[in-house]
C-alpha positions as CSV (number, residue, x, y, z in Angstrom):
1,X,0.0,0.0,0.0
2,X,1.5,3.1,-1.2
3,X,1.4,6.4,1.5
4,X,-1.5,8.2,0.0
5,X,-3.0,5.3,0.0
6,X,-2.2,5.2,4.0
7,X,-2.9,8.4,4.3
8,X,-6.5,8.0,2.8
9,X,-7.6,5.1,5.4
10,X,-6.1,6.8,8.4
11,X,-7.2,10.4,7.9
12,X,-10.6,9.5,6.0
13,X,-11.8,6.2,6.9
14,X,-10.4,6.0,10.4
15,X,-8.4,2.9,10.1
16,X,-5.8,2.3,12.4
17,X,-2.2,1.0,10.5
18,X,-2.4,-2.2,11.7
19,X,-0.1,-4.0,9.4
20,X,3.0,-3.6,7.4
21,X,4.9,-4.9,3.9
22,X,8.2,-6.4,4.8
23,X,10.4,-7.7,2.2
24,X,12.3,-11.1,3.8
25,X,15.6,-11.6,1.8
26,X,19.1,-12.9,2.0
27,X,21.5,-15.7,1.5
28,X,19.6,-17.7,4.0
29,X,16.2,-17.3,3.0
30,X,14.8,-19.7,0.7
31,X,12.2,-17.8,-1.5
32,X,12.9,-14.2,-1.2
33,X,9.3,-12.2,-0.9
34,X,7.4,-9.4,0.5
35,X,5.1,-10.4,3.5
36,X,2.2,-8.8,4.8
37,X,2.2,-8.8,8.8
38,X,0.6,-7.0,11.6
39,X,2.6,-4.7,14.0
40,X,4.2,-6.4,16.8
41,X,5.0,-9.7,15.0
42,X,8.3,-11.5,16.6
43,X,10.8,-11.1,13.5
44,X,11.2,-14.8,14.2
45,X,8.0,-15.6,13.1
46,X,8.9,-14.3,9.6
47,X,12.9,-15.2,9.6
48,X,15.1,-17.2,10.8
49,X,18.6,-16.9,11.1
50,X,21.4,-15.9,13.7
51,X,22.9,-12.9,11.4
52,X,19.4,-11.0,10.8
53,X,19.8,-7.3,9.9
54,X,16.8,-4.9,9.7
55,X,16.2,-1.9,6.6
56,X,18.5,-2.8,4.1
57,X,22.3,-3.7,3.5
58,X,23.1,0.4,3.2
59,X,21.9,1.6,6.6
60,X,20.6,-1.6,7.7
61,X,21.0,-2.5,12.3
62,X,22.1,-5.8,12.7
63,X,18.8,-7.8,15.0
64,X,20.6,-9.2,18.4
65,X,17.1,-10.7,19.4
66,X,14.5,-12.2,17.0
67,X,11.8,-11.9,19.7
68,X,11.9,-8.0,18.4
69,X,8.9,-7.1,16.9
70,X,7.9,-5.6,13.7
71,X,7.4,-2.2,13.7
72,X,6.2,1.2,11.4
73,X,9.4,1.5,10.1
74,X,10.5,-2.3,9.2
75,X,10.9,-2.4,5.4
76,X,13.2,-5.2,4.6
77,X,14.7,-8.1,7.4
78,X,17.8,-9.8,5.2
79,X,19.1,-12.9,7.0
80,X,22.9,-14.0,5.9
81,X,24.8,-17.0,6.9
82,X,26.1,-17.3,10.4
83,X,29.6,-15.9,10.4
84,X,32.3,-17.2,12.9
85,X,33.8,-13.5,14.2
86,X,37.8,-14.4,13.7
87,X,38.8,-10.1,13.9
88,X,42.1,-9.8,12.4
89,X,44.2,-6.8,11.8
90,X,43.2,-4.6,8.9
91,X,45.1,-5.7,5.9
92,X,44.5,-2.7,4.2
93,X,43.0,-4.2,1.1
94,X,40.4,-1.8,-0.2
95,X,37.8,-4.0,-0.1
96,X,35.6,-1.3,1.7
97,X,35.8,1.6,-0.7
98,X,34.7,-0.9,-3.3
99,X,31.2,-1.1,-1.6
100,X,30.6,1.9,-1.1
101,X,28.0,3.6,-3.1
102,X,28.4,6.4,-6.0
103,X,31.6,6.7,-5.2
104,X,31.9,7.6,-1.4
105,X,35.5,7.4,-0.2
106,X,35.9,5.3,2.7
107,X,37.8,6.7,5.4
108,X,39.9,4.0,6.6
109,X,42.2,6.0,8.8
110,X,38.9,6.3,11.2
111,X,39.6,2.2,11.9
112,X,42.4,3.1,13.8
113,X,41.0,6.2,15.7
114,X,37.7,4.5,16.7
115,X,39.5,2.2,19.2
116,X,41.7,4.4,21.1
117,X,38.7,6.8,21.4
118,X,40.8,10.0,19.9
119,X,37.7,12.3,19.9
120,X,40.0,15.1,17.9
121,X,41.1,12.7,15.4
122,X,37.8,11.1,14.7
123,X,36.1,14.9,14.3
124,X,39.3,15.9,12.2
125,X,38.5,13.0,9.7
126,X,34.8,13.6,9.4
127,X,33.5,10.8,11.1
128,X,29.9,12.0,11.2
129,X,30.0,11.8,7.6
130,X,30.6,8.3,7.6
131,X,26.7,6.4,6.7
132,X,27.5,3.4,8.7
133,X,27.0,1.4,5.4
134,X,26.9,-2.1,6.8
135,X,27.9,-4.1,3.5
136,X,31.2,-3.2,4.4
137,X,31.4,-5.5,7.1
138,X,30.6,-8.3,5.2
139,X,33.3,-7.5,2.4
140,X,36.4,-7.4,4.7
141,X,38.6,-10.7,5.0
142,X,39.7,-9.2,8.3
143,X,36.2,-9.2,9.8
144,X,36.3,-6.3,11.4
145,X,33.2,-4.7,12.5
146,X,34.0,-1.5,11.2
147,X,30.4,-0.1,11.3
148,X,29.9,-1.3,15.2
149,X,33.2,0.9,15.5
150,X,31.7,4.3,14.4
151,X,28.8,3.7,15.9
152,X,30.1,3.6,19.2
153,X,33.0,6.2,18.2
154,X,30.1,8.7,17.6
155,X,28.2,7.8,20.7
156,X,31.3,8.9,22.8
157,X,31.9,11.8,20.9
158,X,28.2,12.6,21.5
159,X,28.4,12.0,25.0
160,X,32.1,14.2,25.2
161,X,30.2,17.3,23.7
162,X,27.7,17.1,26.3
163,X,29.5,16.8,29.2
164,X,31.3,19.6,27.8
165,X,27.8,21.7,27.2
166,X,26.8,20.5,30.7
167,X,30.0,22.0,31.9
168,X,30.3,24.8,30.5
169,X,26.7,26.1,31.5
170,X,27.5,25.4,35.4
171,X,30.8,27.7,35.2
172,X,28.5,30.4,33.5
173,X,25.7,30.1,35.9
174,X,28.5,30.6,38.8
């Protein structure tokens, strides 16, 4: 059902969204479809699988409990093999520039900021411009969770600026 079409039985008729379209796809999956289900279905009940990610294999969040239920904003649930995680160094191979989309330059000096938290560094090189494309963790030989990385990375950088706000509005008020 398209939005207007949403629109339409919300706004005029009074129906509730009740349900959703969710397209169930992957390496692991069988017969790849679209699935009408209501809101608040486990995401076990549809797939099965111990690497399920949710929206996509761009901006896609990896599922760390299938007893999660479907929501407004599920739109795709891909399921991949079950990977052993065997981290090694970064080999600097290039493999995750080459997944990038249209072109977008991946950053790999970030991978060694991330770790060692160096907030400066990790603002110097851009890192909120960094998607958090997560095909590129399934591209590198090295397994590294590169994507897990700059996600936290950013949440400490978040948290840093507002201790520093917090801070800084206590001298003022003094």
């Amino acid at each position: 059902m398209s939005p207007p079409q949403k629109l339409l039985r919300c706004n005029v008729k009074g129906e509730p969204l009740i349900s959703r379209v969710v397209t169930l796809t992957g390496s692991s999956v069988a017969q790849p479809c679209n699935q009408k289900c209501g809101l608040g279905t486990p995401i076990a009940f549809l797939i099965s699988g111990d690497n399920i990610t949710q929206g996509g294999s761009l901006m896609g969040v990896q599922v760390h409990d299938a007893k999660a239920p479907v929501t407004k904003t599920t739109n795709c649930l891909w399921s991949a093999p079950a990977k052993t995680k065997n981290e090694q160094p970064c080999i600097r191979c290039g493999a995750c520039a080459e997944v990038l989309p249209c072109g977008i330059y991946c950053r790999r000096q970030l991978y060694w900021f991330a770790p060692g938290k160096n907030v400066e560094a990790l603002e110097a090189n851009n890192l909120f411009d960094c998607m958090n494309v997560v095909r590129v963790n399934m591209c590198l030989p090295s397994e590294i969770s590169l994507v897990a990385q700059y996600r936290l990375a950013k949440g400490e950088i978040k948290k840093a600026r507002g201790e520093k706000r917090r801070g800084g509005a206590c001298e003022s008020a003094v």
